[in-house]
Structure formats: C-alpha cells, structure tokens
LOKE-22796 format. One record per atom (N, C-alpha, C, O, CB): x, y, z. Coordinates in steps of 0.05 Angstrom, whole numbers, plus 5000, padded with zeros to 4 digits. Atoms other than C-alpha are relative to their C-alpha. Glycine has a CB too. Layout:
N
XYZ;...
This chain:
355
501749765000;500050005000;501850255000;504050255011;498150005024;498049795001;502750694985;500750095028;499050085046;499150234983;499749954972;506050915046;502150334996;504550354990;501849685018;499649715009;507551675036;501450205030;500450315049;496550134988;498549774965;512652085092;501650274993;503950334989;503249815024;498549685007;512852825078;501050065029;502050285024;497550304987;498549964977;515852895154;501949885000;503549975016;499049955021;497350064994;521352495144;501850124976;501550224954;500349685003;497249835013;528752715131;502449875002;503149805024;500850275014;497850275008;534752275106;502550164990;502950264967;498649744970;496349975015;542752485105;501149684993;501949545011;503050155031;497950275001;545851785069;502350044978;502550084954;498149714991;497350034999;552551755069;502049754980;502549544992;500249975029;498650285008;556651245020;502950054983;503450144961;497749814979;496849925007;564351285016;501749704988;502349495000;501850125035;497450205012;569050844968;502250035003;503849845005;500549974976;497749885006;574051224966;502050145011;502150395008;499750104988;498949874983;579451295012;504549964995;506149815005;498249855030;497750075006;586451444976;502550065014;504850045006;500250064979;497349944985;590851665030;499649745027;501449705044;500250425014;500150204980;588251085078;502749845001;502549734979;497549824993;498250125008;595050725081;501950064980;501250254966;499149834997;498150015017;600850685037;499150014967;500350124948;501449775008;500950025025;597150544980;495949974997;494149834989;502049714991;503350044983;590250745007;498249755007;499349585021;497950144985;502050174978;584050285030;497850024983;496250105000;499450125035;501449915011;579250384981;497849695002;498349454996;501350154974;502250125004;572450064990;498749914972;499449994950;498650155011;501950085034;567549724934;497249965001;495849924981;500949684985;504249984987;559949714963;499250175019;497150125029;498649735018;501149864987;559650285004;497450204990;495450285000;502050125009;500849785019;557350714951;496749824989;494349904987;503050064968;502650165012;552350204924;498849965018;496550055015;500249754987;501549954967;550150114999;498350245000;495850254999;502450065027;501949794997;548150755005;498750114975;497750334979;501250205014;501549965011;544950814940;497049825004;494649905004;501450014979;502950214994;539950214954;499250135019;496950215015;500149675008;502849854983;537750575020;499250174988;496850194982;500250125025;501749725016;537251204987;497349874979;494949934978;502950224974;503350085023;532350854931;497749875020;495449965016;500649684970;501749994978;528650544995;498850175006;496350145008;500749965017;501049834983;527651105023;498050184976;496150334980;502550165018;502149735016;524651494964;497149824991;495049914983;501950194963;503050175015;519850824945;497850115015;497950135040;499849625005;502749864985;513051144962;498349835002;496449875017;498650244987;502550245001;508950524950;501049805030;500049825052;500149764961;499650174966;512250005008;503150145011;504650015026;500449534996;496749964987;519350405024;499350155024;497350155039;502750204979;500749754988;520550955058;497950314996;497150475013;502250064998;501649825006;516651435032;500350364997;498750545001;498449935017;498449704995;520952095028;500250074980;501349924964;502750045012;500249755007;519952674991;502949984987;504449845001;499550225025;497450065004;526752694947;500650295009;503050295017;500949894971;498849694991;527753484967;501449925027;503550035034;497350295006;499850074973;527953115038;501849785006;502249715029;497549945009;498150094998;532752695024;503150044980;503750054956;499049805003;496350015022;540852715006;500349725004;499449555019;503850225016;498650244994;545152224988;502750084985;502950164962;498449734989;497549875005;552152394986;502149855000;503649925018;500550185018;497450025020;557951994949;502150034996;502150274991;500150054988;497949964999;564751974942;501149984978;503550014973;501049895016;499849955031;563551934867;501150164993;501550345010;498250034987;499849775001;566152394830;503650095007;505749975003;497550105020;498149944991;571152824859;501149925035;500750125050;499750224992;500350094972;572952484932;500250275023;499150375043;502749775006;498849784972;575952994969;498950305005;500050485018;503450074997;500849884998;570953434957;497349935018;495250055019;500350084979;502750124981;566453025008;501450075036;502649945053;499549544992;498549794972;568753455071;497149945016;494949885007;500950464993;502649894983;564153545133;498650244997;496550285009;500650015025;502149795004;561754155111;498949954983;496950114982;500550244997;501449985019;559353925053;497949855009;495749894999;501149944976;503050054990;554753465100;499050145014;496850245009;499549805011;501049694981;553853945151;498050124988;495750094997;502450265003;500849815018;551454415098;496649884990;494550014989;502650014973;501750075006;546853905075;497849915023;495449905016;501049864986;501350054969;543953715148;498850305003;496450295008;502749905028;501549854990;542154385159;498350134977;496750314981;501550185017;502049995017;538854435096;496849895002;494649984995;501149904983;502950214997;533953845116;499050165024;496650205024;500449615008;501649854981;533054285184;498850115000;496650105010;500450095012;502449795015;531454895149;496949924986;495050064980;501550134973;502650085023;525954455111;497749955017;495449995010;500449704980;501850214993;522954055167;498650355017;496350435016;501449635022;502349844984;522154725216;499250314981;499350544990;501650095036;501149805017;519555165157;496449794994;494149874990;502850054966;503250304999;513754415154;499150175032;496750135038;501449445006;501050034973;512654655225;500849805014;499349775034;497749985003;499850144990;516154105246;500649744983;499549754961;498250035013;499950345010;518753225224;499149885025;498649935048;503449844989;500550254982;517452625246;502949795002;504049725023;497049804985;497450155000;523552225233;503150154980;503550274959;498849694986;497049905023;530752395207;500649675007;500049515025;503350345014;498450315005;534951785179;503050165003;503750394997;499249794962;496150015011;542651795177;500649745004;500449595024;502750195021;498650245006;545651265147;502850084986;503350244968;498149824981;496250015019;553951145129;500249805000;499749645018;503250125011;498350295008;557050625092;502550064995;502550224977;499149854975;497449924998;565250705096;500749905017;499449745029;500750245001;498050054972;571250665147;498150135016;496650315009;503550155003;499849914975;569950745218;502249895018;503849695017;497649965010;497650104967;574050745288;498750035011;496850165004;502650125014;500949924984;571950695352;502350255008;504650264999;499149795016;498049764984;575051385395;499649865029;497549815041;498550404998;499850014968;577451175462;501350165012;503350235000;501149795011;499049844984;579251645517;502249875006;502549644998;498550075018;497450134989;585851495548;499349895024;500949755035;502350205004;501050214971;581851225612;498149814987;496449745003;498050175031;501650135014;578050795559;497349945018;496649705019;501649754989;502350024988;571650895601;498750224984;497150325001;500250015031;501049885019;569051405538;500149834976;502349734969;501150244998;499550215035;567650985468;498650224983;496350244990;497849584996;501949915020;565051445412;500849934979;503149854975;499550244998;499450165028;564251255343;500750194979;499650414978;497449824989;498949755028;567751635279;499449854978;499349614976;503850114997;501450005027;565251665214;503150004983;503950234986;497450314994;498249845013;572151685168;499050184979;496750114976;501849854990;499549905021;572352175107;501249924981;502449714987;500750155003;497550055027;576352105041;502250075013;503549885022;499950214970;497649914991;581652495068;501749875029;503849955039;499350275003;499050134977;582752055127;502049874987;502149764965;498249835016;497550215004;589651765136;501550125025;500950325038;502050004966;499549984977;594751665187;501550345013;501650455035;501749735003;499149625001;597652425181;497050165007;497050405013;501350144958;503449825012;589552655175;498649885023;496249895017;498149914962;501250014989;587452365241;496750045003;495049875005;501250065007;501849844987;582152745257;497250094969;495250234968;502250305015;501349865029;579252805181;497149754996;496949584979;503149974966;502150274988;572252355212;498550155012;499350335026;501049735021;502349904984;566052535236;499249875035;499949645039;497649924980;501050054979;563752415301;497349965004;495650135006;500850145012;503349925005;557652095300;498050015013;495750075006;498849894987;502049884974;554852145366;499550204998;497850255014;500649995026;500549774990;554652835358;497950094981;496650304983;502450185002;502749955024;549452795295;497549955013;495650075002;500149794972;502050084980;544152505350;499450315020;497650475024;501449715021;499949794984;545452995390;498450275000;496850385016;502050054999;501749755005;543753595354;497749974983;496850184973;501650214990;503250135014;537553275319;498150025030;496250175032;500349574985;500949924979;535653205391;499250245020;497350285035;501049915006;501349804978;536153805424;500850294980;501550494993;501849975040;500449865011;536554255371;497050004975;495650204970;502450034994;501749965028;531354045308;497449885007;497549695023;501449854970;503750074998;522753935307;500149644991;498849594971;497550254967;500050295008;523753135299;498949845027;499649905050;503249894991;500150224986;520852555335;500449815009;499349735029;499549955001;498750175007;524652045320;503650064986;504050234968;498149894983;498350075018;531651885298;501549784996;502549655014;501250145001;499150355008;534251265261;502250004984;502350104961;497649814983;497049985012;542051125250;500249754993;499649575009;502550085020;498550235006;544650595209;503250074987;503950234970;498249814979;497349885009;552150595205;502449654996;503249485012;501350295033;499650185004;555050085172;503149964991;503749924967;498049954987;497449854997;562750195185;501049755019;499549585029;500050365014;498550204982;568049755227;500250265025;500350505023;503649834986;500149824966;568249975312;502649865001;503249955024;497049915032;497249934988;575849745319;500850285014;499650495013;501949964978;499549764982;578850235361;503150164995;505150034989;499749895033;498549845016;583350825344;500650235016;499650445007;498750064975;499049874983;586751215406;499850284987;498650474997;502649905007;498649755008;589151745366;498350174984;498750414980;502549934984;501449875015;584151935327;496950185013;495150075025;499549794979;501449884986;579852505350;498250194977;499050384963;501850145022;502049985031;573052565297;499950225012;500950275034;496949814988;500649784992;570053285292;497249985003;496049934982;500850204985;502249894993;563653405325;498550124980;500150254967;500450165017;502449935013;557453635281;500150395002;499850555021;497049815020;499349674995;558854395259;496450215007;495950435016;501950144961;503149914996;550754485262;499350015033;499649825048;497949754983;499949984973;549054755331;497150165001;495750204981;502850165014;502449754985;543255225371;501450125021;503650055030;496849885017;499149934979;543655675422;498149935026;499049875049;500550264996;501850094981;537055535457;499449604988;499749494966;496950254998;499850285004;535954755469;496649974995;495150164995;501649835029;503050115006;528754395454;499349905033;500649735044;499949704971;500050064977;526454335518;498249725010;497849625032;499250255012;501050344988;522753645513;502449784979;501849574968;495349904987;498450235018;529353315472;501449795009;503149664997;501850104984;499650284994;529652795528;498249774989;498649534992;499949975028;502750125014;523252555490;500449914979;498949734971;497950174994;498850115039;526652425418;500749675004;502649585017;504250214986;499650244994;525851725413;503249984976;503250074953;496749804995;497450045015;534551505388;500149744998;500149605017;502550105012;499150275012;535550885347;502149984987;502650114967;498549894985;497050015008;542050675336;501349714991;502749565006;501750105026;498850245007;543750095292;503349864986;503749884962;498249974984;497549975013;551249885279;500349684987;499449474995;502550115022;499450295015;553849345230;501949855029;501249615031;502550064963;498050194995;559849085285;499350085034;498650305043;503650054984;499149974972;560748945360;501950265007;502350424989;501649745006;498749784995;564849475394;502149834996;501949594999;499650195024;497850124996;571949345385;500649834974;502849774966;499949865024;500350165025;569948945323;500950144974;501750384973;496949934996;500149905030;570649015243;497249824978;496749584975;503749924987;502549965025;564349095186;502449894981;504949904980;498450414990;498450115027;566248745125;498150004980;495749984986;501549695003;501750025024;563948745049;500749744993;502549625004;500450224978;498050205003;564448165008;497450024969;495650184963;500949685029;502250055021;560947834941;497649855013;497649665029;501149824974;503050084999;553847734945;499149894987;500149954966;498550124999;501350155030;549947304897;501249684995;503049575006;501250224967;498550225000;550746654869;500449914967;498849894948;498449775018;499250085033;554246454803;498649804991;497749854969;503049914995;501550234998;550945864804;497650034995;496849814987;500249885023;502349885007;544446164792;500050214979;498050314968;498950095021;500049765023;547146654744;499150225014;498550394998;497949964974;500049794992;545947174790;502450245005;504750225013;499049945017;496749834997;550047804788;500650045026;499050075045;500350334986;498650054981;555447804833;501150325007;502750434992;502049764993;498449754991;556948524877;499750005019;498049885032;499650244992;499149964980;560148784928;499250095021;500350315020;501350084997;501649934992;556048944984;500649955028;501949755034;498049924988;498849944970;557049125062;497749735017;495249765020;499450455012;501350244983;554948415104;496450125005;494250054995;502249955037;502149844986;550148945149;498050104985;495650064991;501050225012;501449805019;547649385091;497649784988;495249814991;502550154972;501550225015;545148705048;497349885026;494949895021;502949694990;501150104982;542448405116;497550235004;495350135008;502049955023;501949824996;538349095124;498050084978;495750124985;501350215007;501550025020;535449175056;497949805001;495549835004;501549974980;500750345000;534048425053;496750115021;494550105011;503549705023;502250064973;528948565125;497950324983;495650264980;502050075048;501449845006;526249305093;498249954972;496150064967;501750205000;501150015018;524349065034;497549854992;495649894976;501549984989;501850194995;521148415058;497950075022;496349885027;501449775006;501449984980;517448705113;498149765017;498349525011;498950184991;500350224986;513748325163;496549974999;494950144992;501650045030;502950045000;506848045170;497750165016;495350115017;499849755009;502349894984;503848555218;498250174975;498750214951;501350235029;502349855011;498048925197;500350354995;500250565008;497649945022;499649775021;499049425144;502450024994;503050214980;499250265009;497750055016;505849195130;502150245008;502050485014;499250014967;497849844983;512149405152;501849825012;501349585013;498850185023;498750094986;517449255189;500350145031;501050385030;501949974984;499249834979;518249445267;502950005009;504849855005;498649945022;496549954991;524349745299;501449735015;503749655013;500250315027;499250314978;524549055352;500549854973;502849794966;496949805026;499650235028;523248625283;501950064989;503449874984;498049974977;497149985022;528648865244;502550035019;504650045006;500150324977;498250054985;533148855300;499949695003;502249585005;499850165023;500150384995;531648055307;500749904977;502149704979;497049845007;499550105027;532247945234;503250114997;504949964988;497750124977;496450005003;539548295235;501749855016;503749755007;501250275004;497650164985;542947975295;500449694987;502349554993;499349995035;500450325004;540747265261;501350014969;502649834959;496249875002;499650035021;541847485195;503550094994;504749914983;497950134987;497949915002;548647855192;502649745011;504749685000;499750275014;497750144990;552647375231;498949704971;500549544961;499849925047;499950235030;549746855168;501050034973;502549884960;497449924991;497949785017;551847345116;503349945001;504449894980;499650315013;497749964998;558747345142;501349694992;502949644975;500450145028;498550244996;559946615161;500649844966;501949654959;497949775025;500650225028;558546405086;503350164983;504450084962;495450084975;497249895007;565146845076;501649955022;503350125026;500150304993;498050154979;568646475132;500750325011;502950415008;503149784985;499149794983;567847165174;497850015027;495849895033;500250304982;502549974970;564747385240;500350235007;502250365014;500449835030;499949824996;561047885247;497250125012;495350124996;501050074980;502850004992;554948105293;499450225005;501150345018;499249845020;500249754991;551648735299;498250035024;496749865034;499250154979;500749984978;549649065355;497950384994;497650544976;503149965022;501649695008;545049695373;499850185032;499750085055;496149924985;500549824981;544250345416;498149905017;496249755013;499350254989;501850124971;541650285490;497950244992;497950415010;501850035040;502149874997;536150685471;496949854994;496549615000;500550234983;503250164993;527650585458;499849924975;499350064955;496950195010;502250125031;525950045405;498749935008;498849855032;500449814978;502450045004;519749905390;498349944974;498550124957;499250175010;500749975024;515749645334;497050124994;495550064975;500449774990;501349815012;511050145339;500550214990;498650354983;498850045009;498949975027;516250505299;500049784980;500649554985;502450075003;499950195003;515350235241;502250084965;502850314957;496849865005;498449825023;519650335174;498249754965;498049514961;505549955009;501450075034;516050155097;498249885021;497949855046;501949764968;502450174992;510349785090;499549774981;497549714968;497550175001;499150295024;512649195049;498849755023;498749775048;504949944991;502050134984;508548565067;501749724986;502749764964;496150074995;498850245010;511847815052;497449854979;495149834987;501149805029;502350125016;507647484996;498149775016;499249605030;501549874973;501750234986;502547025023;501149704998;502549584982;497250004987;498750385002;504146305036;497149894992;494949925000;501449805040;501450245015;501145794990;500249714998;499149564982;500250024982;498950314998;504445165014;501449944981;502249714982;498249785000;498750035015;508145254950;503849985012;504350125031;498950204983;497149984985;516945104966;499750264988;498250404975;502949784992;498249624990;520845744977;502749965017;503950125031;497550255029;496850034997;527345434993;500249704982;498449544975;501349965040;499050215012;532044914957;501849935019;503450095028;501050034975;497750074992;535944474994;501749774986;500649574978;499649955023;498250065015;542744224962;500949725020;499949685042;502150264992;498050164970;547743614999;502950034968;503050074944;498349465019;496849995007;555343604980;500649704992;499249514998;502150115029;499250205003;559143084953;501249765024;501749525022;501350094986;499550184981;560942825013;498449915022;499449795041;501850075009;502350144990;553542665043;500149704987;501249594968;497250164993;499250355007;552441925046;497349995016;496849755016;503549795013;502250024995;545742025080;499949605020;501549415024;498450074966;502149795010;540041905096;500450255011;502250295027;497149925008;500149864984;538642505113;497650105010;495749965004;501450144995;502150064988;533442785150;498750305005;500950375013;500649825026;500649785009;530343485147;497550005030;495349895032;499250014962;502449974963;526643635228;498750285002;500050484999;502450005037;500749744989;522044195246;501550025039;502849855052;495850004998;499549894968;523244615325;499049795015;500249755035;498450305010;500550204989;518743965344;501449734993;500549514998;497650004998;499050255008;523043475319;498849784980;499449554973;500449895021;503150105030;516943315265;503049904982;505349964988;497150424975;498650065023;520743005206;497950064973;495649994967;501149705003;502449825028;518343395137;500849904983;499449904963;499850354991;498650175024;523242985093;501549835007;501949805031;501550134981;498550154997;527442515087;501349744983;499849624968;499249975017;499550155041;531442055031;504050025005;505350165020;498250404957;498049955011;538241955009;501150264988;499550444983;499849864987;499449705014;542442544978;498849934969;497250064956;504150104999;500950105026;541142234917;496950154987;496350214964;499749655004;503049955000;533442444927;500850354997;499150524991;497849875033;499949725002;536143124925;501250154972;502850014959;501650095023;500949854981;535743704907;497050055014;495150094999;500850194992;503249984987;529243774957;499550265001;500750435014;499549885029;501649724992;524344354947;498550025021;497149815021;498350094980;501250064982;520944475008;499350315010;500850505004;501549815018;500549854994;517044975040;500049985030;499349795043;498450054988;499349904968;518945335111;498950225006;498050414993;503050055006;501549734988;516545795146;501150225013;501850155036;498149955018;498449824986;519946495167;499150075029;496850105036;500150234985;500150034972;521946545243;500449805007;501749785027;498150055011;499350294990;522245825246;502349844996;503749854976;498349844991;496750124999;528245365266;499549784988;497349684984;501749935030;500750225024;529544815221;503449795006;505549915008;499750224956;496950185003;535844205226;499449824989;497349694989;501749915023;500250125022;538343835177;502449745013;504249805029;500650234971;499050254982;541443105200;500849904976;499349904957;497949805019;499750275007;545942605168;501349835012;503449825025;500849974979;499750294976;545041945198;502449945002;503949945021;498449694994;497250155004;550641675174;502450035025;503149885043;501450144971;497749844975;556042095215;498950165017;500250285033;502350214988;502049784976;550642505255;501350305001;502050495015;500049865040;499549605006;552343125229;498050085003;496049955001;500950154971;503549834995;547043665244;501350274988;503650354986;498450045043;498649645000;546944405224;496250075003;494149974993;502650164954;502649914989;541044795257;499250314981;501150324966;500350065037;500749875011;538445385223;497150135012;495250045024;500449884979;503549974998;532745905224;499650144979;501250324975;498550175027;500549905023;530146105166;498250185002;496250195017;499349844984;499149624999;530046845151;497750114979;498450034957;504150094983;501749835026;524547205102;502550044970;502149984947;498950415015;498249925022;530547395058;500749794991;502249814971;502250165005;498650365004;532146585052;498449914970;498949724956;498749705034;502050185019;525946555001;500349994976;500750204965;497650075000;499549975022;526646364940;503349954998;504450034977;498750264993;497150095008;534346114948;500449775003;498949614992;502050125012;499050215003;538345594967;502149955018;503450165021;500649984978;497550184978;543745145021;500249844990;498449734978;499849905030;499650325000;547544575015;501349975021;503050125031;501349864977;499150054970;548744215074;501749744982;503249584994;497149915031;
C-alpha cells in the first residue's frame, strides 16, 4: 500500500574512496552501492520509505572524493532542518553511512565514541572523521523531529589517536522536551569489532555477483521484505531480530564473524519503517535444499518439534520444500550424525543451502 512520509528527513552517506588510507590507500567497493539502495528505499513511496526526494540527500564519494568534507554534509543537514522547521516540524530523520569507521577511546578507555572516516582520512589526517554521536545529538536537542534512526554500517575497531569532529550544526537555545526524541542506533559490528563487504549473489544461479557491506545486504534484505503485521512494515524490535540472526549468516558463508549490535536506547515496533508485506504463503516450496559430495545420507530434514518433513538419500536431492519464516529448522545425516540447525530468515525465500 502506498506509504507516503512528507515528515521524514534522510542524510545517506556512502564512501569508496579512501586514497590516503594507508600506503597505498584502503579503498572500498559497496559502500557507495550501499548507500544508493537505501537512498532508493527510502524514496519508494508505494512500500519504502516514503520520502519526499527534496527531503532526502545522498552523498557519494563519486566523482571528485575529496570534495566530500564535513561541511559539505553539515551544509546538507542543515538544509533538511531548514525544511522540516519551515513544515512546522518532522517526524523522523534517517542517517545512514557506509565507509571506514573507528571506535574513539579516551585514554581512561571508560568513553567509546564512534567516527565516521572521510576521504581524506589517513594516518597524518587523524582527525579527518566525523563524530557520530554528535549527529544525535543535535537532531535531539536542537531540530522539530520525533524520531531518529542511525544505520552505520562501518567497522568499531578502536583508534586512540584519532579525534573525529563534532557536528558543525548547533543552537543556542535547546528543545526543551529533547529527552523525548525517541534514538535508534543500529551498527553493522560489535564494539571493538570490524564490518566487512564481500560478494553477494550466486554464480550458480547466474545471479550478478556485487560487492555489498554484510550489514547493509542484511538490512535491505528485512526493509524490503517486511513483516506480517497489519498494514505491512517492518518494526524497529523486528528488524533488529532479523539482523542479529541474519548478519552473523551473511558473514559466516565468507568464513567471517560478524554480529551487529545496537544503541541502548527505545525500540519498539511501533516504529515502524516501509510497508512491504511478505507474499502470502501457499504451501508452495520457497527454499531449495542442496547436499555436498560428501553426504552419504539418509538424511533427514526436522521441524523446532523434531516433526520430520523429509527425508531420503542425497541422491533424492535437490529437495524443494517449504518453511516457514521465524522458524528453526535442522538438517541430519544419519550416517556420521552431522547436524546443522538453522532459522530461516524471510530473505532465505526463494534461494538455496547445501548442507
């Protein structure tokens, strides 16, 4: 159903391009494409986001890099301010980054804040990083919003030395209910951790193969599929359950580990983001399962009750079968009593495992 948000307001952020990172820079390959897929989210008016394109940026490292400075977001942040309190007021601001990050530790490492890098970051250029606690901040107790929702999809390793710059957008008088701003804060990595990209897709299907940030794919994947409540959507709790399960599966299939985590603040899925609805179930399959050359079966295919829904030689495979999202599923062969447990994901439909 069309789902239409002239109150909301979207800075997204997507950096490739970082040539002084290192000796021979650091240059990313899906940041940029990351943050173009939210940005097209966010402008879908039928199940996305629903934003106004005046109301949203999306800002790139295309182009010329080093012309992607903090003022040039700055600049653009207080553009969306000027917009929302000239409306009388938003309802939600987004910020989303795809790029380097560090964590900032104090020298009594009892302070953690998170930095955004720039192009111009490198080890001479410290400081050439946003600070992105401080973008909450003044959304909070400076701008007419109700909401704000961060996805930052960057590595939290930690980085002494580096001291990001604070948000040049300020007030002088504060909002005097901006303990009220409900803050959502979603990050691709543990603290201390590293975000990783990798190939996506499967050759094997002839699907095209790109480069795409673990977190970013994992977040699309849940916005696009939304969830079964009524009138479609996804809530802030639901898409937090669908990433911690999904990202660390993402990763492992690239022999990495990687789990995200989120701000101590209020979720709820009565925020709710699009209004994308999962196609109806028809008892028709909606997964394939594969076995390897080195099954020797049987094997044995169990629901969360230990039900058995299949079962056969590899030979009998590949098995189409229908599952149901939310639900845990393990797959057994007798032989050597191998198991691998699983829960199958909305984004699972329509693909494929081999165990």
């Amino acid at each position: 159903m069309p789902n239409p948000q002239p109150k909301d307001y979207a800075i997204v952020v997507g950096i490739d391009d970082y040539p002084l990172y290192g000796t021979n820079g650091r240059n990313l390959s899906g940041a940029v494409r990351d943050a173009t897929r939210f940005h097209t989210w966010l402008l879908d008016s039928e199940v996305g986001g629903g934003l106004q394109p005046e109301h949203c940026h999306l800002i790139t490292s295309h182009g010329d890099p080093m012309a992607l400075t903090q003022a040039a977001i700055d600049l653009k942040f207080r553009d969306l301010w000027t917009k929302a309190r000239n409306a009388e007021g938003g309802r939600r601001f987004y910020f989303y980054f795809a790029g380097h990050g560090q964590l900032i530790l104090s020298q009594n490492t009892l302070d953690i804040e998170q930095s955004l890098c720039l192009p111009q970051w490198s080890p001479d250029m410290p400081n050439a990083a946003l600070n992105a606690d401080s973008y909450p901040k003044v959304v909070r107790k400076c701008m007419p919003f109700e909401e704000i929702v961060m996805f930052l999809d960057c590595c939290r390793a930690p980085a002494i030395q580096v001291v990001a710059l604070p948000s040049t957008v300020g007030c002088i008088a504060f909002n005097t209910d901006y303990d009220q701003v409900n803050t959502m804060v979603y990050y691709a990595a543990e603290p201390m951790r590293l975000a990783f990209e990798g190939d996506i897709g499967d050759a094997a299907e002839e699907e095209e193969i790109e480069v795409q940030g673990f977190f970013s794919t994992a977040l699309i994947e849940a916005l696009e599929m939304g969830s079964d409540r009524d009138g479609g959507g996804i809530g802030a709790e639901a898409l937090w359950n669908y990433l911690k399960l999904r990202v660390p599966q993402i990763a492992d299939v690239s022999g990495r580990r990687q789990s995200p985590r989120r701000g101590s603040f209020q979720f709820s899925d009565n925020v709710v983001f699009g209004s994308a609805s999962p196609q109806a179930e028809n008892g028709e399959s909606n997964f394939e399962i594969r076995f390897s050359d080195e099954r020797t079966g049987p094997i044995r295919l169990v629901d969360s009750g230990a039900g058995v829904l299949r079962d056969g030689p590899p030979a009998s495979g590949p098995w189409q079968v229908h599952l149901n999202p939310g639900e845990t599923y393990m797959l057994i062969d007798d032989n050597n009593d191998q198991q691998r447990a699983f829960v199958f994901l909305p984004g699972m439909e329509g693909k494929h495992d081999t165990f």
